[in-house]
C-alpha positions, 0 to 999 in steps of 0.5 A: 217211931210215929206214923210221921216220922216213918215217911221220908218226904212229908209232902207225901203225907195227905194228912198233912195236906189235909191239916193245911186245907182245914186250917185255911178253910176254918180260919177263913171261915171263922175270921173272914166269914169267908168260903173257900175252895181247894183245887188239887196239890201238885208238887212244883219242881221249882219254888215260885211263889204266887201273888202280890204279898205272902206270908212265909214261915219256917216250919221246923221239928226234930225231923223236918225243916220247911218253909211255909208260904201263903202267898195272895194275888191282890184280888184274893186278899182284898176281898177276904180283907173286906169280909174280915174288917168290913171296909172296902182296900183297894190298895195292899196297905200296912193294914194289909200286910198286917193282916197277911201276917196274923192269917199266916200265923192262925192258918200255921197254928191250927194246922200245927195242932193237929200235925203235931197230934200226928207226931210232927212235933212242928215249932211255933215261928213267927211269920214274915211277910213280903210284899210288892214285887219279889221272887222268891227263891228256895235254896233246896234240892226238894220240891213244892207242894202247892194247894191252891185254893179259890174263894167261893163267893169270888173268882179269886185264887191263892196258894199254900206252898209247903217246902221241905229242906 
C-alpha cells in the first residue's frame, strides 16, 4: 500500500497541496511569465466556486474521485492573459475561455505527475470550462479545500479548489 493510499482524506495530504501550488506556480511562470503567491488553504464546509470563469476537471484514481477547480475573478485572468499572449482583454472572450481551459489542463498535468509518483495514480480528464454567472454546486457530503493564490505583480486573487467525493 502507498503512503497515498494510507490517508483517509487526500486533502489532508500536504504533498498534494504542494504539488497543486508548484504546478500553478511553474506553469504560470513558465507560460505567462507570470508570479504568484500562495495564501494559506483552508477547507470550505460548503463548495463555492470564486470568479467569473473556471476550469474544472474530474480527478479520479483507484481510490479517490474529486473535482478540480480553477476558478478566475476577471481581473485575475486578464492579466495573466495579457502576460501569456501579449495583448491587452478587456472582456472574457472565446479566447479566454480557451485559455482557461488549456491553463486547467497544464496546471492538472503537471500536479498529475508528481501525485501519481506518490502513488495516486490520478487519470488524465479533459477540463471544462464555465464561465459567466454561475454557481456552482457539489453534490458530496465532503469538504473544499481551496488555495488561494495572488499575483505578485498585481493585486489580483484566484483559487484552486480540491473536492473529494
Amino acid at each position: 500500500m502507498s503512503a497515498a493510499e494510507k490517508l483517509q482524506n487526500p486533502l489532508l495530504d500536504k504533498r498534494l497541496i504542494n504539488s497543486f501550488v508548484d504546478g500553478v506556480a511553474s506553469t504560470l511562470q513558465t507560460m505567462a511569465n507570470t508570479p504568484v503567491t500562495f495564501g494559506k488553504p483552508f477547507v470550505e464546509p460548503k463548495f463555492a466556486a470564486r470568479g467569473e470563469i473556471a476550469g474544472v476537471v474530474g480527478m479520479v484514481s483507484h481510490d479517490w474521485k474529486a473535482t478540480l477547480t480553477l476558478s478566475f475573478p476577471k481581473p485575475a485572468i486578464l492579466s495573466i492573459l495579457e502576460n501569456m499572449l501579449g495583448e491587452k482583454f478587456t472582456d472574457i472572450t472565446d479566447e479566454v475561455h480557451d485559455a482557461v481551459g488549456e491553463l486547467t489542463n497544464m496546471i492538472y498535468g503537471s500536479a498529475k505527475g508528481s501525485l501519481n509518483d506518490m502513488g495516486y495514480n490520478f487519470e488524465m480528464a479533459i477540463p471544462t470550462v464555465i464561465k459567466g454567472q454561475f454557481i456552482m454546486l457539489q453534490h458530496t457530503k465532503s469538504a473544499t479545500l481551496v488555495i488561494p493564490f495572488k499575483l505578485t505583480q498585481q493585486n489580483a486573487e484566484f483559487f484552486i479548489e480540491i473536492s473529494v467525493s
